[in-house]
C-alpha positions in Angstrom: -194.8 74.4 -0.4 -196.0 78.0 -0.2 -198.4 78.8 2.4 -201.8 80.4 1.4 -202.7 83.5 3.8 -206.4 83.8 4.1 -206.9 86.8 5.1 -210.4 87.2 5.3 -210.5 84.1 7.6 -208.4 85.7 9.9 -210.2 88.5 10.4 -213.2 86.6 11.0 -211.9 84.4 13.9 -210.4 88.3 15.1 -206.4 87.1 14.3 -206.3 89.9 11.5 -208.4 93.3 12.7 -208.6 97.7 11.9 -208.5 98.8 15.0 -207.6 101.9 16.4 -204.4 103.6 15.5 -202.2 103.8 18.6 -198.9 105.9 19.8 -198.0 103.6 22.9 -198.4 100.6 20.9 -196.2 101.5 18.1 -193.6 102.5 21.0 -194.3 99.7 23.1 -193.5 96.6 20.0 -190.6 99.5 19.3 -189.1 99.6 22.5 -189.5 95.2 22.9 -187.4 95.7 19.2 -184.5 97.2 20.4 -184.7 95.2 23.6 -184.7 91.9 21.1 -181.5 93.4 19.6 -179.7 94.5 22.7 -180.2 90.5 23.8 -179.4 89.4 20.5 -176.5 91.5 20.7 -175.2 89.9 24.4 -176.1 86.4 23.3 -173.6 86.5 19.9 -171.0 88.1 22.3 -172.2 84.7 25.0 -171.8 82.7 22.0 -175.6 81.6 22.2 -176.3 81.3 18.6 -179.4 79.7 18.6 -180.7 81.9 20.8 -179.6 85.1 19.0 -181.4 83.9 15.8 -184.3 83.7 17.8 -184.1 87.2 18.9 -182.9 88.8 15.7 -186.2 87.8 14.2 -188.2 88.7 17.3 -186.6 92.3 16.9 -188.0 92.7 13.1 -191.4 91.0 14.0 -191.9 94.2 16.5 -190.7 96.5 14.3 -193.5 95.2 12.1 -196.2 95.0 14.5 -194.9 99.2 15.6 -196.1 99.5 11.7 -199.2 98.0 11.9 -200.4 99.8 14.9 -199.3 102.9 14.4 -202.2 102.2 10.8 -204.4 100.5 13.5 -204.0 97.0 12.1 -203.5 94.2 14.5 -202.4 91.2 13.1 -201.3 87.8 15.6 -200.5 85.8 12.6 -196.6 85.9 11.4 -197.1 85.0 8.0 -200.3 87.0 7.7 -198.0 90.1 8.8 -195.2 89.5 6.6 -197.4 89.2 3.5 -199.0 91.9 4.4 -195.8 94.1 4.8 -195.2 93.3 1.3 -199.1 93.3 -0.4 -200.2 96.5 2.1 -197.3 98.5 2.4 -195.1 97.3 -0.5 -192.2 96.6 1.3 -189.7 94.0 0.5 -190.2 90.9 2.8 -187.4 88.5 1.9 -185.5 89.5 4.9 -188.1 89.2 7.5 -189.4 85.8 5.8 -185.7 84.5 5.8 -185.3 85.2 9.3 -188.7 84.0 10.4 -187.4 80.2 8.6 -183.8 80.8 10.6 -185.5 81.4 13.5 -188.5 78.1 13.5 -185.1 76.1 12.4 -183.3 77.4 15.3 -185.4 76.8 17.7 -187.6 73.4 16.7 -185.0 71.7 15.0 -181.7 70.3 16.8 -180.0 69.3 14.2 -180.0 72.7 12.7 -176.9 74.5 14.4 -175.7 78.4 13.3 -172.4 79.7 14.2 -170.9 83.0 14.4 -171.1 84.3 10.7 -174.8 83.8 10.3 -175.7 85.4 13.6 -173.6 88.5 12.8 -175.4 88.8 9.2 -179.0 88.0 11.1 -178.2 91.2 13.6 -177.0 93.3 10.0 -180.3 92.1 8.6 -182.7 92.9 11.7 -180.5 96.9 12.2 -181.1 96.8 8.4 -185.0 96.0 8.2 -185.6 97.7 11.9 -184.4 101.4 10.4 -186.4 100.9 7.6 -189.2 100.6 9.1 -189.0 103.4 11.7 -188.3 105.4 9.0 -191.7 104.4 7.1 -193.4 105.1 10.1 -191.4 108.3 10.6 -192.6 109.7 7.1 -196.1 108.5 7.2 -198.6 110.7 6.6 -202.4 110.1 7.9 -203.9 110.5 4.4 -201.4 107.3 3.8 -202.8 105.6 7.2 -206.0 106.3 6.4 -205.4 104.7 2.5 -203.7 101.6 3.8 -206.1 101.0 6.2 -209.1 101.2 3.3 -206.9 98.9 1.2 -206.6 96.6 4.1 -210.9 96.8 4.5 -210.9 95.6 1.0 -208.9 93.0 0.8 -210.7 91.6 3.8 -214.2 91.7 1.9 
């Protein structure tokens, strides 16, 4: 059953917010993004799958959030930020949503186990998603900023 993000709830109860644009946010979720990797990365060599896919997903959900601040959008709602990835900024989100249902199985569910294949292709698809995002944010302009953060006012009217 597909989820239904209400975003104008959110941002009433203060999950989903404009907020100022900031420099040492976006760096800070970047630099806890390659961080999430570099574990990742030692726990697939530890052969701590379960972990890993945790962390892969972690590294993408940071990259995201470097996004969203660097527009001044603060968002503390997973699927709120994923569907908004793909409705703000038009950017595909079947990877990120993919690893986001790896990771909750991962890590809630026991019976689920991963082996070494589909942690190697969750690290390919958090390098994959994480560069290109940094290079959205890279070529953003702030007349783009400044027009996803009016879409973003509108769709919470």
């Amino acid at each position: 059953m597909r989820e239904k993000i209400n975003l104008k709830k959110l941002n009433k109860l203060k999950i989903l917010q404009l907020v100022e644009p900031s420099e040492n946010l976006k760096e800070s979720y970047l630099k806890k993004s390659e961080e999430s990797l570099l574990s990742t990365k030692y726990l697939y060599e530890k052969s701590q799958y379960n972990d890993s896919i945790s962390l892969s997903y972690f590294s993408m959900y940071n990259s995201l959030l470097a996004l969203f601040y660097v527009c001044g959008i603060k968002c503390e709602n997973h699927n709120a930020s994923i569907y908004l990835l793909k409705e703000l900024f038009s950017i595909e989100n079947t990877g990120i949503k993919k690893a986001k249902t790896e990771r909750r199985d991962k890590q809630y569910y026991p019976s689920f186990s991963t082996n070494k294949e589909e942690v190697s292709n969750a690290i390919e698809s958090a390098e994959e998603f994480n560069a290109e995002i940094l290079d959205f944010i890279e070529k953003l302009t702030s007349k783009q900023i400044k027009n996803y953060r009016e879409k973003l006012s509108i769709l919470l009217k």
